[in-house]
C-alpha positions as CSV (number, residue, x, y, z in Angstrom):
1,X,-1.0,14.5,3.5
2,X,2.2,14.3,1.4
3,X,2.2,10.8,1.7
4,X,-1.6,10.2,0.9
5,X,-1.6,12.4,-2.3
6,X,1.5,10.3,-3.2
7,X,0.2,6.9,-2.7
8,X,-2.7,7.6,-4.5
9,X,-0.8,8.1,-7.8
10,X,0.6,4.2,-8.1
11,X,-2.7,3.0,-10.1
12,X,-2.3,5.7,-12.5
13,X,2.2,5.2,-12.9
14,X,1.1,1.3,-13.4
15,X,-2.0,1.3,-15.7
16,X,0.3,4.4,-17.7
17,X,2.7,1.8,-19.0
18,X,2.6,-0.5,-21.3
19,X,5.1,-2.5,-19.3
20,X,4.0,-5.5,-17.7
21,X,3.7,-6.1,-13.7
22,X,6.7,-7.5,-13.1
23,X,8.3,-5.0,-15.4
24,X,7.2,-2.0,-13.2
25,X,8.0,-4.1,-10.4
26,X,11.8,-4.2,-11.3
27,X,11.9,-0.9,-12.7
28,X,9.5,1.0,-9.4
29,X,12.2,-1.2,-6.8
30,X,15.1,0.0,-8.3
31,X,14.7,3.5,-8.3
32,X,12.7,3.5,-5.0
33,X,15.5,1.5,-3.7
34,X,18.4,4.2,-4.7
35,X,16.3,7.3,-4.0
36,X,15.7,5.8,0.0
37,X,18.9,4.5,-0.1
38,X,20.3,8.5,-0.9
39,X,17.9,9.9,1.8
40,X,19.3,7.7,4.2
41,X,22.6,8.4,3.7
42,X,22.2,12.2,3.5
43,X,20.4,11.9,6.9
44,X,23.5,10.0,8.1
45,X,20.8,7.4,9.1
46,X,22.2,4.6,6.5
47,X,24.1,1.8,9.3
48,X,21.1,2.7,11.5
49,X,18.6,1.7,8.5
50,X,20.2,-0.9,7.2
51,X,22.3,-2.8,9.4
52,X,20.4,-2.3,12.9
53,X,17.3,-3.2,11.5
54,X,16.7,-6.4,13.8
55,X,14.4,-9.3,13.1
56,X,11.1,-6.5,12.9
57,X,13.2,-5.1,10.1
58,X,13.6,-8.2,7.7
59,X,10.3,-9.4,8.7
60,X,8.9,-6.2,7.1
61,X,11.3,-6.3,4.0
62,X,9.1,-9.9,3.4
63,X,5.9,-9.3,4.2
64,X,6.2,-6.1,2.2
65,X,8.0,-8.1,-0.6
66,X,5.2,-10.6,-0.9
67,X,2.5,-7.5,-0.8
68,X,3.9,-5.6,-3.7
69,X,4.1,-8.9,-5.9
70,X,0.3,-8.2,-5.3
71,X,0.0,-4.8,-5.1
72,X,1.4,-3.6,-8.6
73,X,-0.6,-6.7,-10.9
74,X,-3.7,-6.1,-8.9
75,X,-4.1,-2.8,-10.8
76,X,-3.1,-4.3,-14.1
77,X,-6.6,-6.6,-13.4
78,X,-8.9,-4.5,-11.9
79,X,-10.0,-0.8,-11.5
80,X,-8.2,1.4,-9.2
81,X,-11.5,2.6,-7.2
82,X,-11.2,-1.2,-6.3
83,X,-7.8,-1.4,-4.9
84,X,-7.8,1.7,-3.5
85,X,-11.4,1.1,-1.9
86,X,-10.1,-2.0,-0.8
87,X,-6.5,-1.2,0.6
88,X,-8.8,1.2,2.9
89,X,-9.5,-1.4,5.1
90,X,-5.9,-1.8,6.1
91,X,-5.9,0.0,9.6
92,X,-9.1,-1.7,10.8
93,X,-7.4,-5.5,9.1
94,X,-4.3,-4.9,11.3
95,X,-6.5,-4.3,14.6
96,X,-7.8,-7.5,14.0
97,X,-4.3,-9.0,13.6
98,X,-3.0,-7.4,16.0
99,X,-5.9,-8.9,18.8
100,X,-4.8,-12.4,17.2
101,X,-1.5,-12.5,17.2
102,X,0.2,-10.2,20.2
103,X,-3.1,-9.7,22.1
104,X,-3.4,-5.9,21.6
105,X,-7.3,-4.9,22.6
106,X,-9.2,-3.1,20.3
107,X,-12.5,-1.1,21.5
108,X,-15.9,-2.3,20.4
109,X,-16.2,0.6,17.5
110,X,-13.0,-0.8,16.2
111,X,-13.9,-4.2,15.8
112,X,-17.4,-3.3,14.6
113,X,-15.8,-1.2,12.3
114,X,-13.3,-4.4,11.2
115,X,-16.8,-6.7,10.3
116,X,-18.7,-3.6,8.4
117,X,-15.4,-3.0,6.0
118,X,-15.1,-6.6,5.4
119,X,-18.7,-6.6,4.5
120,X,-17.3,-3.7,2.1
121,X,-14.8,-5.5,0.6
122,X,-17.5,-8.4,0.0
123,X,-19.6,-5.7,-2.0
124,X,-16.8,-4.7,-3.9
125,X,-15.8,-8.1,-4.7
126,X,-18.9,-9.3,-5.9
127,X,-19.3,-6.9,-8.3
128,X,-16.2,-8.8,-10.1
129,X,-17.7,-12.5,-9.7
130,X,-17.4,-14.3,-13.4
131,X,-14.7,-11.4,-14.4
132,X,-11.4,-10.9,-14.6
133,X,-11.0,-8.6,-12.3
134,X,-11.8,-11.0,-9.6
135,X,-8.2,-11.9,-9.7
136,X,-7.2,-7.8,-9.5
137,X,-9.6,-7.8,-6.0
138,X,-8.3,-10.7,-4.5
139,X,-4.7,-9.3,-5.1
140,X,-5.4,-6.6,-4.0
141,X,-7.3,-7.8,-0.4
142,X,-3.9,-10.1,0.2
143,X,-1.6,-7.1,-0.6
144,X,-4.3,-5.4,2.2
145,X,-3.2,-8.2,4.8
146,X,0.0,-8.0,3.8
147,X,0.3,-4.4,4.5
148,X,-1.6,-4.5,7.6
149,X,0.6,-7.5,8.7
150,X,3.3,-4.7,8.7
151,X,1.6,-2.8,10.8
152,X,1.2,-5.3,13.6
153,X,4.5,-5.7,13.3
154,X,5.3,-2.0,13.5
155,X,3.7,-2.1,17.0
156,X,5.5,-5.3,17.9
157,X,9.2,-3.8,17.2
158,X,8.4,0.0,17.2
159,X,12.2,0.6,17.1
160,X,12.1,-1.1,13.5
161,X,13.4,1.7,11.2
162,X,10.9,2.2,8.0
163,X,13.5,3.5,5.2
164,X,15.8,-0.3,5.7
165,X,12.9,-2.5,5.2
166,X,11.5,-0.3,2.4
167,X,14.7,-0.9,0.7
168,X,15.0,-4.4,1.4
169,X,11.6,-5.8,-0.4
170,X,12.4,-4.0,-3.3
171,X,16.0,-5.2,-3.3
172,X,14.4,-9.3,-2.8
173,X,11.8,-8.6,-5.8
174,X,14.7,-7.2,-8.2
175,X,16.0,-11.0,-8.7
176,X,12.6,-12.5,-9.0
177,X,11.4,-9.8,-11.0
178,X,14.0,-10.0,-13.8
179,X,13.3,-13.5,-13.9
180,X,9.4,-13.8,-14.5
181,X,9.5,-10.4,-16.8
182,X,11.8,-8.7,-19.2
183,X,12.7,-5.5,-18.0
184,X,15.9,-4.5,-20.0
185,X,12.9,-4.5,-23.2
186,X,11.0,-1.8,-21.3
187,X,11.1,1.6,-24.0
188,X,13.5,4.2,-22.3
189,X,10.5,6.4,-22.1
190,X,8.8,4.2,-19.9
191,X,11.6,3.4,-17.7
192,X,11.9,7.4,-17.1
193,X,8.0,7.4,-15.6
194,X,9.0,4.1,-13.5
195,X,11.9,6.1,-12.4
196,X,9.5,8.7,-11.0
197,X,7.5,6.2,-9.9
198,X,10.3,4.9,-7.7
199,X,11.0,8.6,-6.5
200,X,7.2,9.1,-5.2
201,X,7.4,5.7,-3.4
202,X,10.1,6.8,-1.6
203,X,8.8,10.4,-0.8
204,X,5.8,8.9,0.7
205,X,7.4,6.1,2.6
206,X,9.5,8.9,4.1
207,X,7.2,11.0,5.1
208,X,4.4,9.0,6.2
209,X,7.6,7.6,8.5
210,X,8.1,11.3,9.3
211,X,4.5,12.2,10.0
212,X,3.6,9.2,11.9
213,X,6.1,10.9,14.7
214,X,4.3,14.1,14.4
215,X,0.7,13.7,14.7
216,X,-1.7,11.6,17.0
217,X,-2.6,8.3,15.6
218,X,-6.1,9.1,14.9
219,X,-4.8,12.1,13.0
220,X,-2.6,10.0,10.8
221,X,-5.3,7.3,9.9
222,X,-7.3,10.5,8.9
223,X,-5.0,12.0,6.9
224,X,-3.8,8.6,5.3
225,X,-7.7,8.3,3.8
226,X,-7.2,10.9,1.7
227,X,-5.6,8.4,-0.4
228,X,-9.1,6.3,-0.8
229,X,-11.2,8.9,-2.6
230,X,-8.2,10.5,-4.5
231,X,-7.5,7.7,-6.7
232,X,-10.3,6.9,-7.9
233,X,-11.0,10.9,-8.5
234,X,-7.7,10.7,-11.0
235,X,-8.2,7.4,-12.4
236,X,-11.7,8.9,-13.6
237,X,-9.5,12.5,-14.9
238,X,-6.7,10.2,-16.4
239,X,-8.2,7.0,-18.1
240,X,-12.0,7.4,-17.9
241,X,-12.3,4.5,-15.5
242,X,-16.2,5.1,-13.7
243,X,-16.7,2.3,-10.2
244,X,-19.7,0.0,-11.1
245,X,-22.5,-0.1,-8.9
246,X,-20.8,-2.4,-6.5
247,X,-17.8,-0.9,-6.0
248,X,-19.8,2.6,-5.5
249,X,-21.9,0.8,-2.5
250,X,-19.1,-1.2,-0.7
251,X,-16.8,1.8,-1.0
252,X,-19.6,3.6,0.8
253,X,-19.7,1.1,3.1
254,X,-15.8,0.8,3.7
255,X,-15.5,4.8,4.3
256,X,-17.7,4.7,6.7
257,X,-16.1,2.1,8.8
258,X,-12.9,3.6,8.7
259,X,-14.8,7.1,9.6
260,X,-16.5,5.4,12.4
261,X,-12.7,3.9,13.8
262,X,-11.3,6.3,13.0
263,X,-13.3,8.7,15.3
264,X,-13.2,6.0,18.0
265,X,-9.3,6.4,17.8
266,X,-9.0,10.4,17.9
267,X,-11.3,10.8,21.3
């Protein structure tokens, strides 16, 4: 739950700034990448997480490189109901990646489910067609197969550790980052609510890592859709931001295919 509420706070840290994408990008990684780093060390877990991460390890730090570069400008372009309504479809995204590429079955509900939240996503995305925010969507669905590409790859090297690679993408954006942006121009103040940024990115990596152990699967997919409906609930308290019509029906339609897996998963 710790982990959900926590997620669900990145639209509002990255639409609060003025800073630009690859501003909070720099700023987000380097303080998310100290604060695991510290955890990891006071867990006496550090050579474990970062040099015995194995090939699952750095394939994670790359695919997870390549879906923040999406993740964080998606919200600069589009609403957060969309991302967030969109990221939803994650779990049921990697069960079709995962019957593709190492052959793990997934029940009938599951891939039912996987065709209705695409048809979700469609909704959603078709509210944006002719806008700008078309390019925040489609942003935001490859950051969705890029964090369901994890997944997959999760159940492929299960021994992967999850604070290493969380360090590792944020360390290979930092050079790119301060290359395409300008982020020693960021105000100090800004930096400051980057810097918490960074801390609740690490929390909730760490204790979604934590709680995944804990918990039954299906109980863990549960819990991690809190996220969905919470950020678009504080985007509306914070900065006013009301789903259009679209979004309101394919986010409908995207809870309830991740409701109907979901169940499938916990019997």
């Amino acid at each position: 739950m710790i982990a959900a509420v926590t997620y669900s706070t990145a639209g509002l840290f990255t639409k609060g700034v003025a800073a630009g994408s690859w501003e909070v990008i720099f700023w987000r990684g380097v303080f998310a990448a100290a604060f695991t780093t510290a955890w990891t060390i006071s867990r006496g877990t550090f050579r474990q997480n970062v040099f015995a991460m194995g090939y699952g390890g750095w394939a994670v730090g790359i695919v997870g490189a390549v879906g923040t570069a999406a993740f964080i400008p998606a919200f600069k372009l589009t609403s957060i109901a969309n991302v967030s309504l969109i990221y939803a479809v994650a779990p049921l995204v990697a069960a079709l990646l995962a019957w593709l590429a190492i052959g793990e079955r997934a029940s009938r509900r599951t891939m039912a489910g996987c065709g209705l939240a695409l048809g979700g996503v469609a909704i959603i995305v078709s509210g944006s067609l002719g806008q700008v925010s078309l390019n925040g969507d489609l942003l935001a669905l490859a950051m969705t197969i890029a964090m369901a590409a994890i997944m997959v790859i999760y159940r492929k090297y299960p021994n992967t550790p999850a604070a290493g690679p969380a360090v590792l993408q944020s360390l290979f954006l930092l050079p790119v980052a301060a290359l395409l942006g300008s982020p020693f121009a960021v105000d100090p103040g800004e930096i400051a609510i980057l810097a918490a940024f960074g801390l609740l990115f690490a929390i909730a990596s760490v204790t979604l890592a934590e709680g995944a152990k804990r918990v039954p699967s299906g109980q863990t997919a549960l819990l991690s859709a809190l996220e969905t409906p919470l950020a678009p609930i504080f985007a509306f308290m914070l900065f006013a931001e009301v789903p259009s019509a679209a979004t309101f029906l394919g986010g409908s339609v995207v809870l309830f295919a991740v409701l109907l897996s979901i169940k499938n998963e916990g019997r």
